[in-house]
Jmol script that loads the backbone (N, CA, C; Angstrom):
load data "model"
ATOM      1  N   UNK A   1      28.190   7.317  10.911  1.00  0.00           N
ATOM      2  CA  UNK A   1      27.032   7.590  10.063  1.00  0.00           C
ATOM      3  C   UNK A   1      25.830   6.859  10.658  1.00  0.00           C
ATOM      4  N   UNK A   2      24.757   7.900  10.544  1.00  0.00           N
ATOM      5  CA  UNK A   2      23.829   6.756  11.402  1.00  0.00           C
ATOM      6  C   UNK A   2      22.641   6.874   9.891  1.00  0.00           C
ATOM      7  N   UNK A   3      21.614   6.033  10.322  1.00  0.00           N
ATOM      8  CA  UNK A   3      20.327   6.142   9.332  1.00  0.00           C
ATOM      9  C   UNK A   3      20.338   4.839   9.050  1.00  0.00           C
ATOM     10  N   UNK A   4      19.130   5.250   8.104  1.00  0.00           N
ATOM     11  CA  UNK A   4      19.027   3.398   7.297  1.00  0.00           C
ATOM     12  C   UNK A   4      19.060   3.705   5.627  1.00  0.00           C
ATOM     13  N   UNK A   5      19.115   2.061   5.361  1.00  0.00           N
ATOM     14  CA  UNK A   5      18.924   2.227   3.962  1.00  0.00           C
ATOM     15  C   UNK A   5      18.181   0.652   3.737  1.00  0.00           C
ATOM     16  N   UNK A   6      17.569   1.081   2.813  1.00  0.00           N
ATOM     17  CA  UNK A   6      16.715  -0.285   1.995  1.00  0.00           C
ATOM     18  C   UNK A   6      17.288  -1.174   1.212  1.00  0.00           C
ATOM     19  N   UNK A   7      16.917  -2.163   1.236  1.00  0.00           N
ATOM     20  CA  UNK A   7      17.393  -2.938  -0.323  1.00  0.00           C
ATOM     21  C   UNK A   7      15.925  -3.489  -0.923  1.00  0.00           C
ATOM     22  N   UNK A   8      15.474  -2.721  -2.086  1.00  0.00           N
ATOM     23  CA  UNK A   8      14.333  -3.180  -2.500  1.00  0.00           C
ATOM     24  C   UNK A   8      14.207  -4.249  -2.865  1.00  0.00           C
ATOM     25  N   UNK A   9      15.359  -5.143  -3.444  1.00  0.00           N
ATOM     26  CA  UNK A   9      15.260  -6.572  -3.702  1.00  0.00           C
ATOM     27  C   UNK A   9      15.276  -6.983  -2.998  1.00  0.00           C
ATOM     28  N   UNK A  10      15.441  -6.978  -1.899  1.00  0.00           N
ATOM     29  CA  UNK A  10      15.102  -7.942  -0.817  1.00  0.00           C
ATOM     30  C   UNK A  10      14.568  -7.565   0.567  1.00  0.00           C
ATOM     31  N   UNK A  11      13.604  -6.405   0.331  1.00  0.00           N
ATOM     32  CA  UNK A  11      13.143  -6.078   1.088  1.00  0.00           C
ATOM     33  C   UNK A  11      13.485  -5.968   2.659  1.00  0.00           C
ATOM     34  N   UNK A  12      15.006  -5.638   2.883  1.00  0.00           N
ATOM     35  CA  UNK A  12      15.328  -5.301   4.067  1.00  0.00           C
ATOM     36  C   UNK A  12      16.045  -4.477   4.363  1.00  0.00           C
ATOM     37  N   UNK A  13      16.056  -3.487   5.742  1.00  0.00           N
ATOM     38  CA  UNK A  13      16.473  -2.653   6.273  1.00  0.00           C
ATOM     39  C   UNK A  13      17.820  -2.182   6.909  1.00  0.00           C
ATOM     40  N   UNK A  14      18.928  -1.837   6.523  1.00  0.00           N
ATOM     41  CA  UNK A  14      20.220  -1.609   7.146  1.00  0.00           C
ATOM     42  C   UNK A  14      20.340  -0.947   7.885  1.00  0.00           C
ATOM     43  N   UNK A  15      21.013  -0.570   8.831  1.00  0.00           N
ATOM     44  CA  UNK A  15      21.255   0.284  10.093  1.00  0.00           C
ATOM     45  C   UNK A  15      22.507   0.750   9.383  1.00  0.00           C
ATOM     46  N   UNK A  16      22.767   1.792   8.669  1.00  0.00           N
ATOM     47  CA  UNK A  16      24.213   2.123   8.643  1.00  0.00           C
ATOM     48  C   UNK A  16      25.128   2.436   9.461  1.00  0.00           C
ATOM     49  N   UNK A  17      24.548   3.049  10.529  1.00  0.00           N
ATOM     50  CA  UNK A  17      25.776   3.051  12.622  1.00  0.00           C
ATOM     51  C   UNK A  17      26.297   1.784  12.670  1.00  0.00           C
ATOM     52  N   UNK A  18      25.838   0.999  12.308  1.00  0.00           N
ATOM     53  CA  UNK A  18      25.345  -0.173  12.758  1.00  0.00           C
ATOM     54  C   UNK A  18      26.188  -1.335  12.045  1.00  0.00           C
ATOM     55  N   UNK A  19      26.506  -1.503  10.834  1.00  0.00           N
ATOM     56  CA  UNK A  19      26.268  -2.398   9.710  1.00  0.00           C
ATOM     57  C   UNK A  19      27.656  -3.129   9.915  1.00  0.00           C
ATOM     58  N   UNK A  20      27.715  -4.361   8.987  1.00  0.00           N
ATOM     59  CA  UNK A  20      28.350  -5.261   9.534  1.00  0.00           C
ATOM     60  C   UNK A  20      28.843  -6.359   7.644  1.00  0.00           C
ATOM     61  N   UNK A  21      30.300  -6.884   7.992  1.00  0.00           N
ATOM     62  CA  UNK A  21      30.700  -7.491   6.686  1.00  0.00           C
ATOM     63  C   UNK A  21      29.274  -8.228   5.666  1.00  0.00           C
ATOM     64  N   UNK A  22      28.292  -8.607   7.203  1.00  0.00           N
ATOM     65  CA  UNK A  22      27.494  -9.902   6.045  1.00  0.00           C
ATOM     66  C   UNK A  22      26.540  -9.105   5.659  1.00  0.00           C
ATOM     67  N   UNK A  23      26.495  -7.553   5.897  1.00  0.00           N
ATOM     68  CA  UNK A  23      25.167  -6.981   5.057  1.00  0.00           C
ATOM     69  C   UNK A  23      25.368  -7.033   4.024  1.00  0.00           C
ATOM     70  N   UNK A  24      26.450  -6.718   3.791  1.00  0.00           N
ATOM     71  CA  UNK A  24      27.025  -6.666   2.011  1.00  0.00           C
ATOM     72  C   UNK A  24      26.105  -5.437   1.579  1.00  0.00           C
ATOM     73  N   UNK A  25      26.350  -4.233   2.160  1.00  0.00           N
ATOM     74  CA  UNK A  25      25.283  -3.254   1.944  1.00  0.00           C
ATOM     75  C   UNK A  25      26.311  -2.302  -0.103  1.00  0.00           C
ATOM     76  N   UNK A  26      27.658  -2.422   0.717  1.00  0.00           N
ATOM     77  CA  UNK A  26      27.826  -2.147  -0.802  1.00  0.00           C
ATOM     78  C   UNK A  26      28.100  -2.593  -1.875  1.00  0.00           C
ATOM     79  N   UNK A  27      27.493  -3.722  -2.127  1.00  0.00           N
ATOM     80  CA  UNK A  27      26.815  -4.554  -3.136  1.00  0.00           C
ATOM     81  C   UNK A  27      25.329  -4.057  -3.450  1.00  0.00           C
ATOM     82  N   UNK A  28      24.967  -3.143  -3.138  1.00  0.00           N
ATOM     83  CA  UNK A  28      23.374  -3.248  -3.236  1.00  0.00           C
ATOM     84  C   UNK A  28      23.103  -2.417  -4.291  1.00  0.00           C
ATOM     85  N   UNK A  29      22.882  -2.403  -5.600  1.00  0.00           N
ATOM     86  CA  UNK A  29      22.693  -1.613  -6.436  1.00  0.00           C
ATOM     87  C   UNK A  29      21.737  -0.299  -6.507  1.00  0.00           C
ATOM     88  N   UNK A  30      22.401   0.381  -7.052  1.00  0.00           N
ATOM     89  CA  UNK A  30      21.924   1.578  -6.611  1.00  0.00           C
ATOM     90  C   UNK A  30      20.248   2.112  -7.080  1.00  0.00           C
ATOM     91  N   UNK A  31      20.233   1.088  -7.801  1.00  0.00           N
ATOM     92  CA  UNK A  31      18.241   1.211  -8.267  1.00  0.00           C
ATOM     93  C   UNK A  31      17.660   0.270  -7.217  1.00  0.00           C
ATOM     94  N   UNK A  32      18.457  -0.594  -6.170  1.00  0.00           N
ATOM     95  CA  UNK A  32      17.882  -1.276  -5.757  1.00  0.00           C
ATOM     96  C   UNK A  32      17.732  -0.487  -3.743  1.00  0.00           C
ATOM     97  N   UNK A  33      18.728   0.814  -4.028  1.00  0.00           N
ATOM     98  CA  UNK A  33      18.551   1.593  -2.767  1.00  0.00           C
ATOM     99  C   UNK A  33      17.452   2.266  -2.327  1.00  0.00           C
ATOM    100  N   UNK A  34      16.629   2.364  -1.295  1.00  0.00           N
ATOM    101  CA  UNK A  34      15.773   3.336  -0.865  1.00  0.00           C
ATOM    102  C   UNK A  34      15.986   4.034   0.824  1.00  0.00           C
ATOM    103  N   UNK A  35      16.421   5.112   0.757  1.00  0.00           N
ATOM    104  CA  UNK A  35      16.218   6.087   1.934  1.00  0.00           C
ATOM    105  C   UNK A  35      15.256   6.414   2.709  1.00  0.00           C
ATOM    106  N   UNK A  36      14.727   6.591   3.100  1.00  0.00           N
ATOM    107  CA  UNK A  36      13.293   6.914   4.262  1.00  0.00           C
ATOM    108  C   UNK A  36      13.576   8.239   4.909  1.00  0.00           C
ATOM    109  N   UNK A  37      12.494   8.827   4.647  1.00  0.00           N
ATOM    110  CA  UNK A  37      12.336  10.199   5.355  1.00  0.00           C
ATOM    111  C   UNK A  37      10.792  10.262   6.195  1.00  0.00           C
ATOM    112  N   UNK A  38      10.984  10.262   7.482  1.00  0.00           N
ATOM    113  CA  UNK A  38      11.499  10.135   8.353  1.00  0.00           C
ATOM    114  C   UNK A  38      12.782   9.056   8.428  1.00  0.00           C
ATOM    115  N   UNK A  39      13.749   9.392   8.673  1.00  0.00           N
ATOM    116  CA  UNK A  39      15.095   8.230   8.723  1.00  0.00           C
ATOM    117  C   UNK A  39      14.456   7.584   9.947  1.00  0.00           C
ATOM    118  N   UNK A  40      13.803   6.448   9.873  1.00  0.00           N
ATOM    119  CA  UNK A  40      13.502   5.402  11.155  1.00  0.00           C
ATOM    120  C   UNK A  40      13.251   4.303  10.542  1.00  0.00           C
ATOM    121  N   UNK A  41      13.284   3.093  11.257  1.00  0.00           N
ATOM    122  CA  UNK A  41      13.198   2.156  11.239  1.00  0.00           C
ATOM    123  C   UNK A  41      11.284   1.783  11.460  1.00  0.00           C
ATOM    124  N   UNK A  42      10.766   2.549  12.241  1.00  0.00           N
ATOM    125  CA  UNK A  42       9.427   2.676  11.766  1.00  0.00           C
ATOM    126  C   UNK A  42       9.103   3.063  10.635  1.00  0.00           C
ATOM    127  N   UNK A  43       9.490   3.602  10.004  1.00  0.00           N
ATOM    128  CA  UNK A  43       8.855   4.073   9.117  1.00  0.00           C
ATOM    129  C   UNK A  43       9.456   3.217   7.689  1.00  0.00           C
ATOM    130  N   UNK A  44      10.770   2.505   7.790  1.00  0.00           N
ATOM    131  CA  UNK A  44      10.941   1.243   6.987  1.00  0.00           C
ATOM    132  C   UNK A  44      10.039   0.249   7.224  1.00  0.00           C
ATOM    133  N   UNK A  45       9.501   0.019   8.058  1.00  0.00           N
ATOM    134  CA  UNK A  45       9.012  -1.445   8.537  1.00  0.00           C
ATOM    135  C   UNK A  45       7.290  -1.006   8.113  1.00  0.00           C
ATOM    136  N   UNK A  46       6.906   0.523   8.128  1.00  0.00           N
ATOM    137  CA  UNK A  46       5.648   0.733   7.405  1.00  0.00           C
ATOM    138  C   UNK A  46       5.903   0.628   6.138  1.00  0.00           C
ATOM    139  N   UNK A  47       7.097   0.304   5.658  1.00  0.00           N
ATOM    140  CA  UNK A  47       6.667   0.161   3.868  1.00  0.00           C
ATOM    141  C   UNK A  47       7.497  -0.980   3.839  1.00  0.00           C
ATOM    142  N   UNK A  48       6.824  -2.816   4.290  1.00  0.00           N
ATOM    143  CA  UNK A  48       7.347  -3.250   4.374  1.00  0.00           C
ATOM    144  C   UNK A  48       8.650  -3.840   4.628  1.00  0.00           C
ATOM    145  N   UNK A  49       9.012  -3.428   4.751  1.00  0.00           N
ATOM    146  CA  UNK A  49      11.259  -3.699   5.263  1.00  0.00           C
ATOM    147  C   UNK A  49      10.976  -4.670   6.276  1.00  0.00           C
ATOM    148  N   UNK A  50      12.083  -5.446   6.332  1.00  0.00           N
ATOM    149  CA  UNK A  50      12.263  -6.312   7.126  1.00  0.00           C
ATOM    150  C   UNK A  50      13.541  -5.715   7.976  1.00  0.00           C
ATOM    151  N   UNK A  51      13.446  -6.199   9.466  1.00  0.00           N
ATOM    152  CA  UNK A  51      15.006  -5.609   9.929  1.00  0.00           C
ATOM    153  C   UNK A  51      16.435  -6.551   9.612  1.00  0.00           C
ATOM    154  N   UNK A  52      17.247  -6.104   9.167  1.00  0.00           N
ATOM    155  CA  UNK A  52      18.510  -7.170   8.895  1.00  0.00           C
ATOM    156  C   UNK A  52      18.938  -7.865   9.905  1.00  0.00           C
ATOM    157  N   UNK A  53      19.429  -8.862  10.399  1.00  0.00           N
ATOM    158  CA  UNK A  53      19.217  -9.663  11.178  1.00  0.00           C
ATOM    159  C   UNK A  53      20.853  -9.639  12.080  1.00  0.00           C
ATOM    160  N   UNK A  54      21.900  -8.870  11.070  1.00  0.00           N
ATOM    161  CA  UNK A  54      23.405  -8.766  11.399  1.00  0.00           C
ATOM    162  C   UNK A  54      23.256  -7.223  12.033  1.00  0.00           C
ATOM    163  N   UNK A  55      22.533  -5.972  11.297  1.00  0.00           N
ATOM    164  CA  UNK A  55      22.924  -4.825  11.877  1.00  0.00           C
ATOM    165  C   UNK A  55      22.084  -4.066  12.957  1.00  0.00           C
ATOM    166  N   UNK A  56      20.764  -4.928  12.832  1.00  0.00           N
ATOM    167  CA  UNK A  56      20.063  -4.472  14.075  1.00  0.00           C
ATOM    168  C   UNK A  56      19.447  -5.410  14.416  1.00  0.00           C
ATOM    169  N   UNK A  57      19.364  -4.949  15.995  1.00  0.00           N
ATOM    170  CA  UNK A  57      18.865  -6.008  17.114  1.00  0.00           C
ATOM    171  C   UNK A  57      17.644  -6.186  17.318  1.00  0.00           C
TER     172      UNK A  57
END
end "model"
wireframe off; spacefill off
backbone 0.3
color backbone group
């Protein structure tokens, strides 16, 4: 699976290809999910996102 996903509480960006035990991505409540269309990482990081520090480099 590739793409990203948000965590609005904490304002950072997952790589789902990518992702890793310490994202703890499914813990992330589901009001607290946001998708991006364009699916990029530019276009997370234009609406603030931070990159996660375990699933991308």
């Amino acid at each position: 699976m590739g793409g990203y996903l948000g965590n609005k509480s904490k304002m950072i960006a997952h790589h789902l290809g990518n992702m890793k035990s310490e994202c703890n991505i499914y813990e992330i409540k589901m009001k607290d999910r946001e998708y991006f269309t364009p699916d990029t990482l530019d276009n997370a990081k234009s609406k603030d996102y931070e990159s996660c520090k375990f699933c991308i480099d």
